[in-house]
C-alpha positions in Angstrom: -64.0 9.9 29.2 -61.1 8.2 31.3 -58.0 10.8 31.4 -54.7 9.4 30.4 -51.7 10.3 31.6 -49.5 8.6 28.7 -48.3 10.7 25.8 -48.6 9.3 21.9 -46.7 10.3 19.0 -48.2 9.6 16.0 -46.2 6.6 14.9 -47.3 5.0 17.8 -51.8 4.6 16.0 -51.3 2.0 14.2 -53.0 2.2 10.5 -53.0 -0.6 7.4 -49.8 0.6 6.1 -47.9 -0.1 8.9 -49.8 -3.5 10.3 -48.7 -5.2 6.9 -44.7 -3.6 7.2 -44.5 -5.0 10.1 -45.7 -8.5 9.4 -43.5 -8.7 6.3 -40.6 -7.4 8.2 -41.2 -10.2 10.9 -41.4 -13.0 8.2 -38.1 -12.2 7.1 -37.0 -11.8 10.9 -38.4 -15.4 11.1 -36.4 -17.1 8.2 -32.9 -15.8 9.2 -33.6 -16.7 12.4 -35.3 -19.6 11.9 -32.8 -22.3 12.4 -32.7 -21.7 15.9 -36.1 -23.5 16.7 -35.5 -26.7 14.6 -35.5 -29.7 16.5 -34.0 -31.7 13.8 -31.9 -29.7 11.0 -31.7 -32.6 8.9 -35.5 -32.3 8.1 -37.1 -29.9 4.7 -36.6 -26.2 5.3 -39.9 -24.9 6.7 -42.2 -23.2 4.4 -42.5 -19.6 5.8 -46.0 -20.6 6.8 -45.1 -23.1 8.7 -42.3 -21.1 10.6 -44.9 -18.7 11.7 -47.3 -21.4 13.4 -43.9 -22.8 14.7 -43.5 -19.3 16.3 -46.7 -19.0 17.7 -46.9 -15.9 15.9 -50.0 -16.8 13.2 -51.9 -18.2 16.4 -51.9 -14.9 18.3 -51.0 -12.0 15.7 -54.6 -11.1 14.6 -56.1 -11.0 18.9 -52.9 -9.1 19.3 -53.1 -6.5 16.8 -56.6 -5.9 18.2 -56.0 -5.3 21.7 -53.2 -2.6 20.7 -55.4 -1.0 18.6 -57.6 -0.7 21.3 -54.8 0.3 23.9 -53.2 2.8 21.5 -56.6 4.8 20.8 -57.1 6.9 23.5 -60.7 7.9 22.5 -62.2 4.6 22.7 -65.9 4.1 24.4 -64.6 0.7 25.2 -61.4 1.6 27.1 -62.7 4.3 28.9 -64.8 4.8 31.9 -66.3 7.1 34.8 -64.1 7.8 37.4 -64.8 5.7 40.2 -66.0 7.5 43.6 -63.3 6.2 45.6 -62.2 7.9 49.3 -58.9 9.5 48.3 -57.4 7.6 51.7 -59.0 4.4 50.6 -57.2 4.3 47.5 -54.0 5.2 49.0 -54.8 2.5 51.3 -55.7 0.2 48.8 -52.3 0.4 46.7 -50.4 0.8 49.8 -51.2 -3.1 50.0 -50.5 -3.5 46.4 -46.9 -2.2 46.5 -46.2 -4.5 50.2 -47.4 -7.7 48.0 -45.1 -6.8 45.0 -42.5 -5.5 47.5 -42.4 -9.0 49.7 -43.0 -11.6 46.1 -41.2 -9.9 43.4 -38.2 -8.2 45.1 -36.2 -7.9 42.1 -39.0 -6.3 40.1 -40.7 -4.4 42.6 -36.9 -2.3 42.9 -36.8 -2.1 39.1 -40.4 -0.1 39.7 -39.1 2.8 41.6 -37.5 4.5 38.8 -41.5 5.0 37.3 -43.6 8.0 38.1 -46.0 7.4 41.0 -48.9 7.1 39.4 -47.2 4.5 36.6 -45.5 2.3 40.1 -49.2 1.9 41.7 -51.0 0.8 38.3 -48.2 -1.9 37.9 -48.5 -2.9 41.4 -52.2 -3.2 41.0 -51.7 -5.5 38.0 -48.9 -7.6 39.4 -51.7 -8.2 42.0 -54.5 -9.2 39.9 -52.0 -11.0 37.9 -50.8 -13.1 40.9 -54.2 -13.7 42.6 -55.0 -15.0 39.5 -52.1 -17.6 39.2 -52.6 -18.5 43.0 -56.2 -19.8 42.3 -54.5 -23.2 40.7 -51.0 -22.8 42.2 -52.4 -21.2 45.3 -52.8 -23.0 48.9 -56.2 -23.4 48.0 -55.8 -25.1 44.8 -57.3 -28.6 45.1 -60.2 -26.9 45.7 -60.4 -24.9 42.6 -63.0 -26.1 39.9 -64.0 -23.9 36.8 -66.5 -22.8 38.3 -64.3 -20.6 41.1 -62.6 -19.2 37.6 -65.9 -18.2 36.3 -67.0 -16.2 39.5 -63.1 -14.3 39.0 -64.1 -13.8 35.6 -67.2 -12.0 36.3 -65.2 -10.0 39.0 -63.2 -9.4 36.8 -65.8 -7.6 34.2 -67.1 -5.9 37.7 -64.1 -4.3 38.1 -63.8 -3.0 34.5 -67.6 -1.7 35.3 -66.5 0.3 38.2 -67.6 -2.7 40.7 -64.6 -4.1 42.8 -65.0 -6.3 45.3 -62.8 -5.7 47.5 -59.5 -3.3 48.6 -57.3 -4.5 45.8 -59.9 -5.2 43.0 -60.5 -1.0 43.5 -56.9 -0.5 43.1 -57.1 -2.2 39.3 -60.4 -0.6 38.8 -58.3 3.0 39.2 -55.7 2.0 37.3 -58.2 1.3 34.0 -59.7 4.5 34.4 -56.3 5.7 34.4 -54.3 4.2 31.4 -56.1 2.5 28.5 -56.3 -0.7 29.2 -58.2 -3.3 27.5 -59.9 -6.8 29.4 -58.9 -9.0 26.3 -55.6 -10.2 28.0 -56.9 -10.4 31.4 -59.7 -12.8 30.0 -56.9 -14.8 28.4 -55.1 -15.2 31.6 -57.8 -16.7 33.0 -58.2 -18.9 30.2 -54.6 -20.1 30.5 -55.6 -20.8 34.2 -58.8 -22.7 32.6 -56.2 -24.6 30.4 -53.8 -26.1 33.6 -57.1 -27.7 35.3 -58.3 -29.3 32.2 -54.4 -30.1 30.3 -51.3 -31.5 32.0 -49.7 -32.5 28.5 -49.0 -30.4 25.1 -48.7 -32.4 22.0 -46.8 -30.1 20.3 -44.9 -26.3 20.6 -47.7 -24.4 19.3 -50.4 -25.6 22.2 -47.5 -24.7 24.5 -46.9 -21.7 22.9 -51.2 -20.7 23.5 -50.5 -21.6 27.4 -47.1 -19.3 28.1 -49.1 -16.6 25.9 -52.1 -17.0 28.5 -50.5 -16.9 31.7 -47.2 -14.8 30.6 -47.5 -13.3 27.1 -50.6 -11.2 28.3 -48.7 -9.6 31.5 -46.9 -7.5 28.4 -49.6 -6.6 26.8 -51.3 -5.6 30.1 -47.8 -3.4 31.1 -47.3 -1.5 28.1 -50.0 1.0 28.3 -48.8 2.1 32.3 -44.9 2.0 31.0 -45.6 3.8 28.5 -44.1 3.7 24.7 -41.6 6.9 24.9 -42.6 9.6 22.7 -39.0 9.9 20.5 -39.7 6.0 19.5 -38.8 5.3 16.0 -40.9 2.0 15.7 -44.6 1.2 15.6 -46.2 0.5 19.0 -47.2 -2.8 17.2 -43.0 -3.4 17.3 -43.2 -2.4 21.2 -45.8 -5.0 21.9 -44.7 -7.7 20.4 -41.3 -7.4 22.2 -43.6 -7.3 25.3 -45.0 -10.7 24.4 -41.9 -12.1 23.4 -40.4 -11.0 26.9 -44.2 -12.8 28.2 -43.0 -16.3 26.4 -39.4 -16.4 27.3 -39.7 -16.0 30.8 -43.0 -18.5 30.7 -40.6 -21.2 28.6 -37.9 -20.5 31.4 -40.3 -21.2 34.6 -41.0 -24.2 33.0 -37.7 -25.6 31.9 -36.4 -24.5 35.8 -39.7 -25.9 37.0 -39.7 -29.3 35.0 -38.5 -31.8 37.8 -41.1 -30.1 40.4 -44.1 -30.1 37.8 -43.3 -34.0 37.5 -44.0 -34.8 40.7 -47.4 -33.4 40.2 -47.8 -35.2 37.1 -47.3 -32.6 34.5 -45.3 -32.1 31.6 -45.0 -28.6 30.2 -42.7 -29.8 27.4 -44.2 -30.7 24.0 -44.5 -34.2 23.1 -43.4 -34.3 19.6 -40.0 -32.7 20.2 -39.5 -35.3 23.4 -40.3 -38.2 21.6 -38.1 -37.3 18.8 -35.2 -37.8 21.2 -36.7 -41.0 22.2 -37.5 -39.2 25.7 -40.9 -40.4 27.4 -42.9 -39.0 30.0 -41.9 -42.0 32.2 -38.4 -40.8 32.2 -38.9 -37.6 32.8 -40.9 -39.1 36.1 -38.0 -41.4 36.9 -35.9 -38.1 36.6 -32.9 -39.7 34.0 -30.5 -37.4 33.2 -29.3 -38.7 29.9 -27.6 -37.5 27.1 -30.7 -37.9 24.6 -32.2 -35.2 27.6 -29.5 -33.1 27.7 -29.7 -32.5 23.8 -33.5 -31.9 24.2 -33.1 -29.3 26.9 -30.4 -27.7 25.0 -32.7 -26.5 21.9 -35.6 -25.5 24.5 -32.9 -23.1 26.2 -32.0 -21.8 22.8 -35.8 -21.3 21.8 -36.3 -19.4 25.2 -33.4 -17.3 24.6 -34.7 -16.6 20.7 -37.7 -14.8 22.5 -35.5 -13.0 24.5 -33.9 -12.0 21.7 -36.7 -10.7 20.5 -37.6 -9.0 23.3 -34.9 -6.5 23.2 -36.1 -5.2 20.2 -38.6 -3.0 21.9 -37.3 -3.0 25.3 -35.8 0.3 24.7 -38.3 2.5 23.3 -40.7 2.1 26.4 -40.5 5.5 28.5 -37.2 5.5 30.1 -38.1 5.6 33.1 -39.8 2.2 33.3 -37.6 0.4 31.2 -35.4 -1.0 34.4 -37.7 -3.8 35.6 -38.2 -5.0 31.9 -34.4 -5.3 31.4 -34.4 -6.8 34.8 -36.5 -9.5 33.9 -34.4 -10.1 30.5 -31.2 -10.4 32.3 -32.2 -12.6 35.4 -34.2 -15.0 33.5 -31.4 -15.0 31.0 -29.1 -16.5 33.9 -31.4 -19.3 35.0 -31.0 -20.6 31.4 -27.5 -20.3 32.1 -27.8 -21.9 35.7 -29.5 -24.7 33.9 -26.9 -25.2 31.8 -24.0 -24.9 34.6 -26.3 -27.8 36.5 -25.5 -30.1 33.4 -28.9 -29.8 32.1 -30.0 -31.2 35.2 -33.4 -29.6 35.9 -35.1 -33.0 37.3 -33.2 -33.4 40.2 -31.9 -29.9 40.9 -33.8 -26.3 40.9 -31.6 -23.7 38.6 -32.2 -20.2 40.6 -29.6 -17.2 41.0 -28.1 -16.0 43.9 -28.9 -13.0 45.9 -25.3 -12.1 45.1 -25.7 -12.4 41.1 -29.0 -10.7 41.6 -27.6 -7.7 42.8 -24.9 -7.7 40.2 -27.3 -7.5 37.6 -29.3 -4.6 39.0 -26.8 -1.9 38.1 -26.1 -3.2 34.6 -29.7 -3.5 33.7 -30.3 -0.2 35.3 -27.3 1.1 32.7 -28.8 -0.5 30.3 -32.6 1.1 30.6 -30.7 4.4 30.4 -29.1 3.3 27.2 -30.1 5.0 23.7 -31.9 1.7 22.2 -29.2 1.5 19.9 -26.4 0.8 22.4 -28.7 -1.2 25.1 -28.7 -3.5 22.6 -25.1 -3.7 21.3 -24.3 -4.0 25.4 -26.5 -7.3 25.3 -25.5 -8.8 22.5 -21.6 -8.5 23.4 -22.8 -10.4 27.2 -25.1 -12.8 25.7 -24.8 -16.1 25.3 
């Protein structure tokens, strides 16, 4: 059996009772906040089914639920393995590399990490890896030559490595970390199908394809991160509640990287925006490729900045109840990607001409006030955030 070194209260197994409190609870959520995604508010109130496939939240909830049951079982056959036979210096070596990759690529995060235990800083390290080897096979320098078929051969490294078989230096630095924290393969697969999804789709017709792609590239890093944070023991909500604020945190930053992103994925001939919602400001993908500023763009881009920031929103909600001692990257994250919403907006909604990004000097601003807030009872964390918002 694979030794864990997280701690579970018993709030945190989910059972029937509380699966169905805390879908009702988020169709309410969902109706007063509702207004917020509506493209036109002149059109018929939503039916509450509706608002849920609007959120995104009917396509994912039931793949979701299952992967935190999984992750929250400790005994669990299919979470757990051997202990790999691993050279004590080899695996020192091997997330040694780990934490210089998420050191030199993720600055901001990588600081936010040193608050966490050892053991909890090298499993994230190992899965920021994965996670960006992954992306770099289509974003990579070696992307025109990637073909499904080079994402099939990662998936089956992939399952190697969840069978104690890495292939190399940093593959045995995941395969550690599983046998280490309970971690389930489900959202790695579905990264690599959102990587499956850019070679084959450079248009979504609508939010809730768009909403399937930032859930496979980004919505699946929280689900992948909760287990090695770690859900603190004194948490007053269900771990369901804690990982759906780690998806939500997933989808805002993945909406944001493409609204800052929209004028660089043009020139490649993609449009990560959905199609409905441009057309219905008369915006076509030939103007986005001319790059015209207008006013019929600027009021498009402002209800995608205010969708982004609903799942920010959202995010706080469980922000606070991960162990305290890993919650300064994740209220790192909300903060900076928070301000490149708001660089967007100080550039005139100007995201085809100009890249929105935030200085080294804002950067470092934010780092004590998200580090005050990770130390903040949940309660007043979020009063802090929603007195500086936006």
């Amino acid at each position: 059996m694979c030794p864990t070194t997280l701690s579970y209260s018993s709030n945190s197994c989910i059972n029937a009772r509380n699966e169905i409190f805390s879908y009702q609870k988020c169709r309410r959520k969902l109706l007063i906040r509702a207004e917020v995604l509506t493209v036109s508010p002149k059109k018929k109130e939503k039916s509450i089914d509706e608002l849920l496939s609007v959120q995104g939240i009917a396509y994912t909830h039931r793949r979701i639920r299952e992967v935190v049951w999984k992750q929250t079982h400790v005994v669990n056959d299919l979470l757990c393995c051997r202990n790999p036979s691993f050279d004590p210096v080899f695996l020192d070596e091997a997330y040694e590399l780990c934490r210089k990759i998420c050191a030199e690529y993720a600055k901001t995060f990588y600081l936010g990490t040193k608050l966490m235990t050892e053991e909890r800083q090298k499993a994230i390290w190992a899965i920021y890896v994965w996670c960006r080897r992954t992306d770099e096979l289509v974003d990579g320098p070696n992307a025109d030559y990637m073909n499904n078929s080079v994402l099939d051969r990662w998936e089956e490294r992939l399952e190697d490595i969840f069978k104690n078989k890495p292939y190399d230096m940093l593959d045995a630095a995941l395969t550690d970390t599983i046998c280490k924290f309970p971690l389930d393969i489900k959202p790695f697969k579905d990264m690599i199908d959102g990587m499956r999804m850019d070679t084959r789709k450079s248009r979504y017709a609508n939010f809730q394809e768009l909403y399937m792609y930032c859930y496979c590239v980004a919505g699946t890093v929280g689900l992948m991160s909760v287990p090695i944070m770690g859900i603190a023991p004194e948490c007053p909500v269900s771990a369901q509640t804690v990982y759906n604020a780690a998806l939500h945190l997933g989808i805002g930053n993945q909406l944001t990287n493409i609204l800052r992103d929209v004028g660089e994925d043009a020139l490649r001939g993609r449009v990560y925006l959905p199609q409905d919602e441009l057309a219905q400001y008369g915006i076509r993908d030939e103007d986005v490729f001319a790059r015209n500023v207008t006013d019929q763009w600027r009021g498009f881009m402002k209800e995608q900045i205010r969708r982004a920031r609903f799942y920010f929103n959202l995010a706080e909600e469980g922000a606070s109840h991960l162990n305290k001692a890993s919650r300064w990257p994740v209220w790192s994250s909300l903060i900076l990607y928070r301000k490149i919403l708001d660089a967007i907006e100080e550039n005139d909604y100007d995201n085809l001409t100009k890249r929105a990004y935030v200085g080294r000097a804002k950067k470092l601003v934010t780092l004590p006030v998200s580090y005050a807030r990770a130390l903040s009872l949940p309660s007043l964390a979020i009063h802090l955030t929603k007195n500086t918002r936006k």
